[in-house]
Biopython code that builds the backbone (N, CA, C, O; Angstrom):
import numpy as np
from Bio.PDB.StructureBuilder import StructureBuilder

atoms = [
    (1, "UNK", "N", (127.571, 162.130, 125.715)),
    (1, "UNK", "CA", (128.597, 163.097, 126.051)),
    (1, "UNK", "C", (129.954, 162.420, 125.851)),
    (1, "UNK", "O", (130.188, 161.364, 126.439)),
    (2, "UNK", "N", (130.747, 162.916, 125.145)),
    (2, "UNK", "CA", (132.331, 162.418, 124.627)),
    (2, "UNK", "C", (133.106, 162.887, 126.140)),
    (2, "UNK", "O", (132.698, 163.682, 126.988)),
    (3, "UNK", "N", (134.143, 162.218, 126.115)),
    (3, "UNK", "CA", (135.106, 162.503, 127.026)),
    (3, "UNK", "C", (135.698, 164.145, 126.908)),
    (3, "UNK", "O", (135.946, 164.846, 127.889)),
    (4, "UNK", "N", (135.855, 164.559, 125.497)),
    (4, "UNK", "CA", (136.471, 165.674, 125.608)),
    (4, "UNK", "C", (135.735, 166.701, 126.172)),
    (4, "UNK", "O", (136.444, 167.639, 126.538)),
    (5, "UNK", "N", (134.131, 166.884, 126.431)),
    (5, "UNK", "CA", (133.199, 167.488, 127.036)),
    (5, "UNK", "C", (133.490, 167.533, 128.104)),
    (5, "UNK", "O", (133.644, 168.634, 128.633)),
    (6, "UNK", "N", (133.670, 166.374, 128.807)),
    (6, "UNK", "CA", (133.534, 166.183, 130.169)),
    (6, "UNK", "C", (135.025, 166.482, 131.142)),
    (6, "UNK", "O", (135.044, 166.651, 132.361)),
    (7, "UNK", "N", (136.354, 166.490, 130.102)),
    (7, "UNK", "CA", (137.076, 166.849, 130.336)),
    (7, "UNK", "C", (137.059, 168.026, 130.190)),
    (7, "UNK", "O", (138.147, 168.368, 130.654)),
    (8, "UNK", "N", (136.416, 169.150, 129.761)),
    (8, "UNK", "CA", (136.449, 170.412, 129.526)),
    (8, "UNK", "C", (135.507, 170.625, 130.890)),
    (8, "UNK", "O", (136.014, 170.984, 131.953)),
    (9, "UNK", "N", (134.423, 170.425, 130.774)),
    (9, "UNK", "CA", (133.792, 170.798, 131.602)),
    (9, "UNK", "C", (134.276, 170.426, 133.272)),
    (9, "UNK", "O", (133.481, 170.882, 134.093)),
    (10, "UNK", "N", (135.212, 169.827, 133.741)),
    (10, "UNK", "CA", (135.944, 169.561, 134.731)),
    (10, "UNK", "C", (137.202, 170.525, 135.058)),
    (10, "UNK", "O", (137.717, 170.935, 136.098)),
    (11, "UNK", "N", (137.481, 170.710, 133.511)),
    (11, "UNK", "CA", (139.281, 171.795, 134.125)),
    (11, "UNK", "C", (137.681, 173.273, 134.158)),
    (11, "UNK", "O", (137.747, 173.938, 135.192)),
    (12, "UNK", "N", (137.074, 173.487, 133.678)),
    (12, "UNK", "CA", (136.050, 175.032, 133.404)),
    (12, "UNK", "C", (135.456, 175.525, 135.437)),
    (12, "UNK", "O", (135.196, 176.506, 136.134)),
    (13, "UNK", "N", (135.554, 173.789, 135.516)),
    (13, "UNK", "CA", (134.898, 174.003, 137.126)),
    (13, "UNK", "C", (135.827, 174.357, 138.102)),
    (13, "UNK", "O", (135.822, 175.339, 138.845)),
    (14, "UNK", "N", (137.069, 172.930, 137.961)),
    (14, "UNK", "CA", (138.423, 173.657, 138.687)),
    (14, "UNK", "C", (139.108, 175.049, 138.133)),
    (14, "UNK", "O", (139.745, 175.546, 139.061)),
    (15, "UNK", "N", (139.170, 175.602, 137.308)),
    (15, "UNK", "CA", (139.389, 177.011, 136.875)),
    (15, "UNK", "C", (138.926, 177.934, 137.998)),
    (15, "UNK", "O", (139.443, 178.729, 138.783)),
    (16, "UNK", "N", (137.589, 177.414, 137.684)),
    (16, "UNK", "CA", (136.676, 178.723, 138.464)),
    (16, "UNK", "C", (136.775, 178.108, 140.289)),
    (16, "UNK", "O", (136.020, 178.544, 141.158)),
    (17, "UNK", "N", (137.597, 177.305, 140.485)),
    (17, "UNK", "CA", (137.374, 177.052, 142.150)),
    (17, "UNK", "C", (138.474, 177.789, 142.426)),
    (17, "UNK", "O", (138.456, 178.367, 143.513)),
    (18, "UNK", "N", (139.515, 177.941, 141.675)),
    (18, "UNK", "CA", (140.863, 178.317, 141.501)),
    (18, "UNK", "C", (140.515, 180.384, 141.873)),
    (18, "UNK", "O", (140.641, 181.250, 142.738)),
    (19, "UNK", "N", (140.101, 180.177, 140.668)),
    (19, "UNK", "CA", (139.706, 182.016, 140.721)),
    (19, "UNK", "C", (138.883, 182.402, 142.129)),
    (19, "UNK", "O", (139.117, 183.558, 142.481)),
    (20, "UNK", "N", (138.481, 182.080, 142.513)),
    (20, "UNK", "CA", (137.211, 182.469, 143.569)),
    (20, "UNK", "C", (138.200, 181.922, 144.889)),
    (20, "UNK", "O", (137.989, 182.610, 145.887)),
    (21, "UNK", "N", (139.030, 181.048, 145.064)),
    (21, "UNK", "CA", (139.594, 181.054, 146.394)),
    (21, "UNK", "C", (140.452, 182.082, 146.387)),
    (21, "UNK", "O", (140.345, 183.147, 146.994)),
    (22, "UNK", "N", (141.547, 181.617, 145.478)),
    (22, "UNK", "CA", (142.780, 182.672, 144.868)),
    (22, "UNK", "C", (142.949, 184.282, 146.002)),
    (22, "UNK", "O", (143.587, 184.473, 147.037)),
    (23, "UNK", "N", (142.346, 184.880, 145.453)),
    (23, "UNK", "CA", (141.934, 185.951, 146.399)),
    (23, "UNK", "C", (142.184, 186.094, 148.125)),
    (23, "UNK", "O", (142.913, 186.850, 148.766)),
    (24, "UNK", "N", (141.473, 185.283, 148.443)),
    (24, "UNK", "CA", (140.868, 184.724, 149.751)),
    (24, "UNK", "C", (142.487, 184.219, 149.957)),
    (24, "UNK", "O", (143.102, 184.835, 150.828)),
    (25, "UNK", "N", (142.953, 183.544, 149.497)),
    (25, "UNK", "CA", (143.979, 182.494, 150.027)),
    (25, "UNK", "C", (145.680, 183.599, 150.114)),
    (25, "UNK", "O", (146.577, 183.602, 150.957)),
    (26, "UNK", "N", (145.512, 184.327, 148.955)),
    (26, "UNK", "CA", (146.181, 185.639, 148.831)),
    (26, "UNK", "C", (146.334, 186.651, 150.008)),
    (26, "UNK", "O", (147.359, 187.122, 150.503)),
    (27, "UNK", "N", (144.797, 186.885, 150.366)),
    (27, "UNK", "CA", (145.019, 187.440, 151.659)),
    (27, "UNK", "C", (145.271, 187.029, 152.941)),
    (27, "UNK", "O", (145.810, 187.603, 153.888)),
    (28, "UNK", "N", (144.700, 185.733, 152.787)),
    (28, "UNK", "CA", (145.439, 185.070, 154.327)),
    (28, "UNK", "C", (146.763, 184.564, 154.302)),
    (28, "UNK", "O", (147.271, 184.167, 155.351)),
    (29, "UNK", "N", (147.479, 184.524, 153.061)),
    (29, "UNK", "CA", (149.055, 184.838, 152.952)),
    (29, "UNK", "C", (149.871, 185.816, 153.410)),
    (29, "UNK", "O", (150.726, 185.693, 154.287)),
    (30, "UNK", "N", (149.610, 186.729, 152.840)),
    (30, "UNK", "CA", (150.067, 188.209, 153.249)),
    (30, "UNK", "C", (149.495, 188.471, 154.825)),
    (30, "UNK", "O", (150.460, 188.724, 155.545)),
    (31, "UNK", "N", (148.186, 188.487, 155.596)),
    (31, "UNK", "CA", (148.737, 188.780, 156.530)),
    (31, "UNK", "C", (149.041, 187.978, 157.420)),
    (31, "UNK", "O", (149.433, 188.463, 158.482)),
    (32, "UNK", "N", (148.941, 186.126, 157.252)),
    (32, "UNK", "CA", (149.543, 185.692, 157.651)),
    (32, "UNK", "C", (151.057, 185.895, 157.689)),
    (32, "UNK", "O", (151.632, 185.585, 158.733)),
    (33, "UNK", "N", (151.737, 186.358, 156.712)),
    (33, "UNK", "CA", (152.927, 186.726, 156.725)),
    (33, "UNK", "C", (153.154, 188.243, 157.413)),
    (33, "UNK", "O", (154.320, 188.314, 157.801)),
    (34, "UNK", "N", (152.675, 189.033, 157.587)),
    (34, "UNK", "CA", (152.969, 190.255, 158.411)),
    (34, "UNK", "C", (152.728, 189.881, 159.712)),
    (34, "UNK", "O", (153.702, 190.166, 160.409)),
    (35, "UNK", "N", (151.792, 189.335, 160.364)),
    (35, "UNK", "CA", (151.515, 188.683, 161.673)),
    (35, "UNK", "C", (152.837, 187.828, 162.233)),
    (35, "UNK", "O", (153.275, 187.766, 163.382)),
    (36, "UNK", "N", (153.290, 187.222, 161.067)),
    (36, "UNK", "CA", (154.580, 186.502, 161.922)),
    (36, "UNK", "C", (155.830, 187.088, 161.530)),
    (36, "UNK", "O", (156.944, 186.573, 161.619)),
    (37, "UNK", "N", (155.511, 188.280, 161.064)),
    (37, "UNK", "CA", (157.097, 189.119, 160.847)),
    (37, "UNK", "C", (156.193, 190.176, 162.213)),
    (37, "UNK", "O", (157.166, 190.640, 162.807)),
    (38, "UNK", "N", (155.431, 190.513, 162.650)),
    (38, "UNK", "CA", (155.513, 190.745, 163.792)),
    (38, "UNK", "C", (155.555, 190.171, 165.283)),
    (38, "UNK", "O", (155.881, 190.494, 166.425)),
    (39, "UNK", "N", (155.180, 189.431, 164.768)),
    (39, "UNK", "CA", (155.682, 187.981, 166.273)),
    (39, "UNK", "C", (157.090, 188.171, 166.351)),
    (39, "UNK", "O", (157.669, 188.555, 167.368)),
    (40, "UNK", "N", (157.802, 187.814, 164.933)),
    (40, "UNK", "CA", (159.049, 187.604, 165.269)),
    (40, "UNK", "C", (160.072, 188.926, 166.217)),
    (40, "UNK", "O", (161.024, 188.788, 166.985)),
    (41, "UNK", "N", (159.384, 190.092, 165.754)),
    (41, "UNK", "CA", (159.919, 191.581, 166.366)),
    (41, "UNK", "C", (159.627, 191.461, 167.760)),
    (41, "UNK", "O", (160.445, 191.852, 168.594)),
    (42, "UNK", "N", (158.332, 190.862, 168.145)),
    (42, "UNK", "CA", (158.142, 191.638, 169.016)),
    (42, "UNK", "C", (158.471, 190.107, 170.446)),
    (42, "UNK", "O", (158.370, 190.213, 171.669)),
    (43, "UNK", "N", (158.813, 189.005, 169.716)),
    (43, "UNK", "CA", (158.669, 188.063, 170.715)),
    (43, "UNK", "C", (157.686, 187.356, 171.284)),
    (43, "UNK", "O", (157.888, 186.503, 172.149)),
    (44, "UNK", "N", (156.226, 187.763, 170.695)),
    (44, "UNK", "CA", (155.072, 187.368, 171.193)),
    (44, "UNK", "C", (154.583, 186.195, 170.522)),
    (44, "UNK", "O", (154.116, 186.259, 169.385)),
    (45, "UNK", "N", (154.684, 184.958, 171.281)),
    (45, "UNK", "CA", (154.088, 183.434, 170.737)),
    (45, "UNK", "C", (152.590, 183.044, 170.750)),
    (45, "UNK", "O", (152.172, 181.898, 170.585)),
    (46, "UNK", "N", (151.704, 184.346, 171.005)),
    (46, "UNK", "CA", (150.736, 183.576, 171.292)),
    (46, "UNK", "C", (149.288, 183.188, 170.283)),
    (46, "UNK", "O", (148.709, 184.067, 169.644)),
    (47, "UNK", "N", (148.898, 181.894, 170.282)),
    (47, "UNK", "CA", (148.068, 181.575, 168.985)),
    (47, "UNK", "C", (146.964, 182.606, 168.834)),
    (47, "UNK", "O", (146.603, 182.719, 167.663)),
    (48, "UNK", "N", (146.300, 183.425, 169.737)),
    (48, "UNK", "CA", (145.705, 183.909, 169.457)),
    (48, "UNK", "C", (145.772, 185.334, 168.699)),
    (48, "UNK", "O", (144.846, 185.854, 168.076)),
    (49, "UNK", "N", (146.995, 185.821, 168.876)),
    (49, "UNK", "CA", (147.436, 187.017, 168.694)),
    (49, "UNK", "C", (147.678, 186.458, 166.710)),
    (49, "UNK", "O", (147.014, 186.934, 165.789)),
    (50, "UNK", "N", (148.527, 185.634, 166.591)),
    (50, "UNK", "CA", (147.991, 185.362, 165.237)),
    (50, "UNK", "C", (146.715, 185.171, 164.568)),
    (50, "UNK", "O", (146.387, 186.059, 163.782)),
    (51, "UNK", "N", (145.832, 184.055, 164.748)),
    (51, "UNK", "CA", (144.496, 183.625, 164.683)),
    (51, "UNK", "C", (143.598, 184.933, 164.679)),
    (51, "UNK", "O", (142.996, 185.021, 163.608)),
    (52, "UNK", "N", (143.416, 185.624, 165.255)),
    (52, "UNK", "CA", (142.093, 186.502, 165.364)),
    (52, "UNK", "C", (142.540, 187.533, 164.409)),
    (52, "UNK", "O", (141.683, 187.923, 163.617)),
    (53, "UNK", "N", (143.699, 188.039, 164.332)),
    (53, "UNK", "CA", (143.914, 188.689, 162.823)),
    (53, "UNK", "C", (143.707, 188.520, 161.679)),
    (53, "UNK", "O", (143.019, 189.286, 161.005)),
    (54, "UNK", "N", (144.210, 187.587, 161.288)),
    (54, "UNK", "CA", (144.020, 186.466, 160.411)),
    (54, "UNK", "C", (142.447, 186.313, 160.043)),
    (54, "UNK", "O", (142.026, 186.706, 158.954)),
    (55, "UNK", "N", (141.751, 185.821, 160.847)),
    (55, "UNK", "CA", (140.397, 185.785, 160.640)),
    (55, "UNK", "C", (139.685, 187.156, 160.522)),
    (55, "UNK", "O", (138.601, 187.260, 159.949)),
    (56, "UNK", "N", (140.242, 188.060, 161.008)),
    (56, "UNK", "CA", (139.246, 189.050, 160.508)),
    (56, "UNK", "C", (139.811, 189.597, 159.090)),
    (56, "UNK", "O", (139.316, 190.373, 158.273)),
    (57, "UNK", "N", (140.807, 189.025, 159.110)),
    (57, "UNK", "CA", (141.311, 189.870, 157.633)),
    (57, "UNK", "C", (140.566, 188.586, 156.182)),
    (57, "UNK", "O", (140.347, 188.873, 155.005)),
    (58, "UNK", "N", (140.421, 187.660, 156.660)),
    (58, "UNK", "CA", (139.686, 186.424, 155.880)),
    (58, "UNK", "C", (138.523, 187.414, 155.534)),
    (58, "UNK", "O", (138.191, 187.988, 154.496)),
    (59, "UNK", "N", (138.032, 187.386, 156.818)),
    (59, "UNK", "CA", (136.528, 187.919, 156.689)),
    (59, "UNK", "C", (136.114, 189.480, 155.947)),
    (59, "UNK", "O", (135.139, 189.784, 155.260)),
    (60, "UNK", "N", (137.113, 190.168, 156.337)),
    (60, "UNK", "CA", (136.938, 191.283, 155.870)),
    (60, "UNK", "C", (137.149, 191.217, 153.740)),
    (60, "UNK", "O", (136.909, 191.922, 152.760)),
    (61, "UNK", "N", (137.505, 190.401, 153.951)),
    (61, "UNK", "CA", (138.486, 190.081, 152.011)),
    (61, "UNK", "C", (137.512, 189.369, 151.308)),
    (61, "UNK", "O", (137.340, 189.502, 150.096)),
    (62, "UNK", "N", (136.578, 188.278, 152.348)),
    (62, "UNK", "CA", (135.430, 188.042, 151.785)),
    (62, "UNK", "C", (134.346, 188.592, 151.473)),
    (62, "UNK", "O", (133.718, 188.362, 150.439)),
    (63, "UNK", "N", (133.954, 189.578, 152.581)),
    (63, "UNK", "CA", (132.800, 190.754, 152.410)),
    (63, "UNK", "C", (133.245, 191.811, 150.995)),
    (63, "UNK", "O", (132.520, 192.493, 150.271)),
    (64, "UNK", "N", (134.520, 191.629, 150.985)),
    (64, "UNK", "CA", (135.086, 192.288, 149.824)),
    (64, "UNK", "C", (134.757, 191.787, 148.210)),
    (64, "UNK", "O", (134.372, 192.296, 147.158)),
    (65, "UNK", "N", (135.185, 190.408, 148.748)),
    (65, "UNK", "CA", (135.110, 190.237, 147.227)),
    (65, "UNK", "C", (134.209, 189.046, 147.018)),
    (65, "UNK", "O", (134.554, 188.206, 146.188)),
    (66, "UNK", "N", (133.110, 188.896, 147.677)),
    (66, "UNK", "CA", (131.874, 187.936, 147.249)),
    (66, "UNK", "C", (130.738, 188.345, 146.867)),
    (66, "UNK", "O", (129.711, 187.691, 147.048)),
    (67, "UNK", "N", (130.785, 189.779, 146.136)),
    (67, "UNK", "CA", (130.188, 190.144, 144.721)),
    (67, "UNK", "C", (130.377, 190.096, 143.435)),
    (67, "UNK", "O", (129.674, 190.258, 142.437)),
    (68, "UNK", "N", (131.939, 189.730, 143.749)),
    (68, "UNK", "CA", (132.810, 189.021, 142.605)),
    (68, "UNK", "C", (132.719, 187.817, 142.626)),
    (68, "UNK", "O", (132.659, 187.293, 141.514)),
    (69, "UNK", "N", (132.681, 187.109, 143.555)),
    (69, "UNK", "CA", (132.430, 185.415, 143.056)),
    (69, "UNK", "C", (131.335, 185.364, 143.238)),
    (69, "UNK", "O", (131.190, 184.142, 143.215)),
    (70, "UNK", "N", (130.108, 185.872, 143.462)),
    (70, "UNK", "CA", (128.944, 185.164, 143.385)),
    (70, "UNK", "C", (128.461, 185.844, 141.585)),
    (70, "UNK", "O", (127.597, 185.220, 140.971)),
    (71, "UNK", "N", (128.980, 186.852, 141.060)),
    (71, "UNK", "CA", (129.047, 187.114, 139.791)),
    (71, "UNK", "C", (129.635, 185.895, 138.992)),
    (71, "UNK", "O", (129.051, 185.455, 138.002)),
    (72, "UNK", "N", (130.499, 185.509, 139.335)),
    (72, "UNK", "CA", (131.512, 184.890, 138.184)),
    (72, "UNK", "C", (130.915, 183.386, 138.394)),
    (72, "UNK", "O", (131.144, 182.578, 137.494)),
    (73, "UNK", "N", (129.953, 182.846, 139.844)),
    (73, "UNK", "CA", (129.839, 181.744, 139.711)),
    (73, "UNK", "C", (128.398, 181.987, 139.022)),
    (73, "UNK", "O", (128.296, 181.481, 137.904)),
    (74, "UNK", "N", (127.493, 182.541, 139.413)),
    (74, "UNK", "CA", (126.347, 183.168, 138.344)),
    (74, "UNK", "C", (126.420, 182.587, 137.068)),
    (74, "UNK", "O", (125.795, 181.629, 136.613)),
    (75, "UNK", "N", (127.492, 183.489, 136.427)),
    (75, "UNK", "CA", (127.582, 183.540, 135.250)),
    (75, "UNK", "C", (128.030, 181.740, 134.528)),
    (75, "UNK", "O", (127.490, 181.121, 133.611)),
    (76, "UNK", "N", (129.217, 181.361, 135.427)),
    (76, "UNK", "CA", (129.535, 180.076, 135.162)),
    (76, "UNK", "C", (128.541, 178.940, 135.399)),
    (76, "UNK", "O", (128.888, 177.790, 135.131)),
    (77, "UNK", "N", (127.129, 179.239, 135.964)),
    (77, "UNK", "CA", (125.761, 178.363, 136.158)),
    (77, "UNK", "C", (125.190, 178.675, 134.889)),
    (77, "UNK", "O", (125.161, 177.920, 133.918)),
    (78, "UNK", "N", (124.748, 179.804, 134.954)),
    (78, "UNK", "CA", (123.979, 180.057, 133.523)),
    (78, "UNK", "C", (124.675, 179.439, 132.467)),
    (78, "UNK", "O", (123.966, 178.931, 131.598)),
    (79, "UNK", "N", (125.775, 179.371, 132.349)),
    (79, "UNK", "CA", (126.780, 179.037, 131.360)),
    (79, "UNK", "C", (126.503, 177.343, 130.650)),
    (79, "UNK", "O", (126.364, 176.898, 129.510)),
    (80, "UNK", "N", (126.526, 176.651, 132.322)),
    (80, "UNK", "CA", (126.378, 175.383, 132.170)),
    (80, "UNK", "C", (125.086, 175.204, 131.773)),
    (80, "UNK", "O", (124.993, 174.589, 130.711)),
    (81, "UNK", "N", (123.724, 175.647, 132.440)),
    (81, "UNK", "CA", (122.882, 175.108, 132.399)),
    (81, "UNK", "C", (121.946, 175.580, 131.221)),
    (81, "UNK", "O", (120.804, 175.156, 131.040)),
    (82, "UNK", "N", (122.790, 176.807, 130.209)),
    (82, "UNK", "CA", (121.958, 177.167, 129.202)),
    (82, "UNK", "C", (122.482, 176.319, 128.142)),
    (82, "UNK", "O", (122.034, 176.451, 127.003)),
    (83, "UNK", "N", (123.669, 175.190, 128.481)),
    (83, "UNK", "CA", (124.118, 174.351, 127.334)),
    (83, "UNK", "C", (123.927, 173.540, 127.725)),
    (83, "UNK", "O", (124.914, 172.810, 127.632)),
    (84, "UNK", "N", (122.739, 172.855, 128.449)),
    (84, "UNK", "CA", (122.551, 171.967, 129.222)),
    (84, "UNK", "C", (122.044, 170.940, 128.417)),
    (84, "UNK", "O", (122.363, 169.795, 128.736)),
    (85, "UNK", "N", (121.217, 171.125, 127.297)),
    (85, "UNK", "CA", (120.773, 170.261, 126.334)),
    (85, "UNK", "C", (122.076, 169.794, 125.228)),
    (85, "UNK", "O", (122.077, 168.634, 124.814)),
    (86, "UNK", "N", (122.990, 170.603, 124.858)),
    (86, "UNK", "CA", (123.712, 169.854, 124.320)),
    (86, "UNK", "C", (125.001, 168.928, 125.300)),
    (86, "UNK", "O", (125.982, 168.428, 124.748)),
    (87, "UNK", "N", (124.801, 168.861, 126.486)),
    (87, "UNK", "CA", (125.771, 167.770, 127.365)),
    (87, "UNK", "C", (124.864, 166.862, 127.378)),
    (87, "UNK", "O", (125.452, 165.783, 127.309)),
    (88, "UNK", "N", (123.497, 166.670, 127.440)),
    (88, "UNK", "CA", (122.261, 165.308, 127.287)),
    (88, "UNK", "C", (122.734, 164.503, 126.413)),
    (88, "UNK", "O", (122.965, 163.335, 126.726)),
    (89, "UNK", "N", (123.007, 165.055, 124.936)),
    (89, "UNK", "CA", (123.402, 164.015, 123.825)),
    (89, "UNK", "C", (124.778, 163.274, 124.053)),
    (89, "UNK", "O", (125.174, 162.442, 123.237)),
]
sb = StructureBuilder()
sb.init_structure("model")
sb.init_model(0)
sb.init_chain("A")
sb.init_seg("    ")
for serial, (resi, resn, name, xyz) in enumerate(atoms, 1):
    if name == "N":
        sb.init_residue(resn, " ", resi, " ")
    sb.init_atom(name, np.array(xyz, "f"), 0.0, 1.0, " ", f" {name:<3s}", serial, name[0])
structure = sb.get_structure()
């Protein structure tokens, strides 16, 4: 296996770690950011009042979209492992 393989096959993996959080990390942006533009209105400091939002909105974004990454990582297994004989040489 040449370096340029293995360098491909390294940015192909971080790509796809990239795509599949992306999402996820998107949404705990946004309502992390509405959660503390409502703290700030309303005066309320407390960790939990952030935190448990937050987490259900994680959770809810994952139930959402982990038919999409378990597709795209699927596909990116088969990918690897049906060219699996030419990374041997």
């Amino acid at each position: 296996m040449n370096p340029d393989t293995v360098v491909q096959l390294m940015r192909d993996a971080l790509m796809l770690t990239f795509w599949l959080a992306a999402p996820l990390l998107a949404v705990g942006f946004v309502v992390g950011l509405a959660i503390s533009l409502v703290q700030i209105a309303t005066s309320i400091q407390d960790n939990a009042v952030s935190s448990i939002p937050r987490l259900a909105a994680f959770l809810i974004a994952l139930l959402i979209f982990l038919p999409w990454m378990l597709q795209k990582t699927i596909a990116y297994t088969t990918a690897l492992l049906g060219d699996l004989g030419r990374y041997a040489r």
